[in-house]
C-alpha positions, 0 to 999 in steps of 0.5 A: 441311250440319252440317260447313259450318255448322260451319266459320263461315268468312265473307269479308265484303268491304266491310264485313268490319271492321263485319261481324266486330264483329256476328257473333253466334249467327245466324253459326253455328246449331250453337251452339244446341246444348249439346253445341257450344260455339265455338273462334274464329267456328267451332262445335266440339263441347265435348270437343274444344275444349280439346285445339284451345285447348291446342296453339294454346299450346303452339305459341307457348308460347315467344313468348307474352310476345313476343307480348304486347309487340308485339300490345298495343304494350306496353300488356299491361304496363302493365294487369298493373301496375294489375291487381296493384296494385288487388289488393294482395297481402300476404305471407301472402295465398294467391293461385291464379294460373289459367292463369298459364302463363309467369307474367306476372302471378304474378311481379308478385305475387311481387314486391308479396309480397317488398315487404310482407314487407320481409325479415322473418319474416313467412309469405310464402305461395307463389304458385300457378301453375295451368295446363291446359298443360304447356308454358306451364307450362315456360316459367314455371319457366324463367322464375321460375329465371332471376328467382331466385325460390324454390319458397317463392314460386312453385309451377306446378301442372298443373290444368283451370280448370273442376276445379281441384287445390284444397281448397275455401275454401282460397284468399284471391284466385283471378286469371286474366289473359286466360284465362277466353275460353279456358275450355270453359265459363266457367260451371264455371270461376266455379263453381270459383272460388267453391268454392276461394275462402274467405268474403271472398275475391276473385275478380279478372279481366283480360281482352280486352273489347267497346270502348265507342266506335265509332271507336276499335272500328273502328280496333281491329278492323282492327289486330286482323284484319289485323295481330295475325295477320301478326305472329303469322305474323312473331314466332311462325310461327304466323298461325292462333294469333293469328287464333283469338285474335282471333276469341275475343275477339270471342266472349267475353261483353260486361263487363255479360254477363259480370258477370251470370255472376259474379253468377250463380256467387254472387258479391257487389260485382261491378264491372268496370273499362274500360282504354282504352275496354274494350278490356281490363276489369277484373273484381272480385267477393268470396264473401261467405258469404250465400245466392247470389242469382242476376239 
């Protein structure tokens, strides 16, 4: 009984594309247990989901920003830009890029850095690459080679989002861009986003989010189950990847939920952003040294 119900497989007919939308705890009892969490619409014990996220990456290490562009129809381009832009780095500003991997976001970064600095001799502080994957890791120091961009601006550091190789209060912003529904347990990874964060740092978030209108949510859903999976299959050779994608979004906390989890990490002035109707959102929040205050 434990393994079927583990296995969280359903076949929904007719109202398959509504159906995947409502899917919540009842479709997988395991999950009321602690030591379970999810992977996808399937409950896996907590200890084994990380090495199952870490070789769905490192088999599409090298097509993943391939990937992007086809699965979001470019659009991923244009939320990293404003994703960056609203954070406005700064020469001397010490940013912690977690699960940057290929380095999409952190080479924005480096770029708004190169901007304020203007050529002067003003301390350009380094960009730093934190990833669990090794081979996403790899793809970003390929790329940052190719770019010209030198170790004084970007560094790639082996590191777990949920016990991070960092000092505490060490950092001006923590960024994660589409990594966070990846982590074990999203809770420790605030936690340590808040430890590493100096008083009156930010903590800045992109990810995948619940659409806020229903036929736009419809339409969404059946691009995301029919076709992100086919081309997954197509580009990457890999449908199971893109499907466990898919299905992670879904899992992943509504903008509300999630920012009651910010809260709840001690976090003040949390908000969140929607683009295109919540199918991404954008989050914000700063550590600002007072009691934390838990809602």
């Amino acid at each position: 009984m434990l393994s079927s119900l583990s296995s969280c497989v359903f076949h929904l007919g007719k109202q398959r594309w509504r159906q995947y939308r409502k899917i919540s705890s009842l479709s997988c009892l395991l999950q009321s247990f602690n030591e379970y969490t999810h992977f996808g619409y399937r409950s896996v014990p907590k200890e084994a989901k990380t090495s199952l996220v870490g070789s769905v990456f490192s088999d599409v290490a090298s097509k993943y920003d391939l990937m992007n562009d086809w699965m979001s129809l470019g659009l991923h381009r244009i939320w990293k830009d404003l994703f960056v832009m609203s954070l406005a780095p700064t020469a001397d500003m010490r940013i912690l890029d977690v699960a940057g991997g290929t380095g999409d976001v952190a080479f924005r970064i480096v770029e708004s850095k190169r901007k304020d600095s203007g050529g002067s001799a003003k301390q350009v502080e380094p960009v730093v690459v934190v990833d669990i994957n090794e081979d996403m890791l790899r793809v970003g120091k390929e790329r940052a080679k190719e770019r010209g961009y030198r170790e004084s601006e970007i560094m790639f550091v082996h590191g777990n989002a949920e016990k991070l190789p960092a000092a505490s209060e060490t950092v001006d912003a923590y960024v994660i861009s589409f990594g966070m529904r990846n982590v074990t347990e999203p809770e420790l990874a605030l936690q340590e986003a808040y430890r590493v964060l100096r008083v009156g740092g930010r903590f800045h978030m992109l990810e995948f989010a619940q659409v806020q209108n229903d036929v736009l949510g419809y339409l969404y859903d059946m691009y995301s189950f029919s076709v992100i999976p086919w081309i997954g299959q197509l580009v990457a050779n890999n449908r199971d990847a893109y499907q466990y994608l898919v299905e992670s979004i879904r899992k992943f906390p509504s903008q509300e939920e999630f920012s009651k989890m910010m809260k709840n990490a001690g976090f003040q002035q949390v908000s969140y952003r929607n683009y295109h109707q919540g199918i991404v959102a954008q989050y914000s929040g700063f550590k600002l040294g007072q009691d934390r205050n838990p809602l």
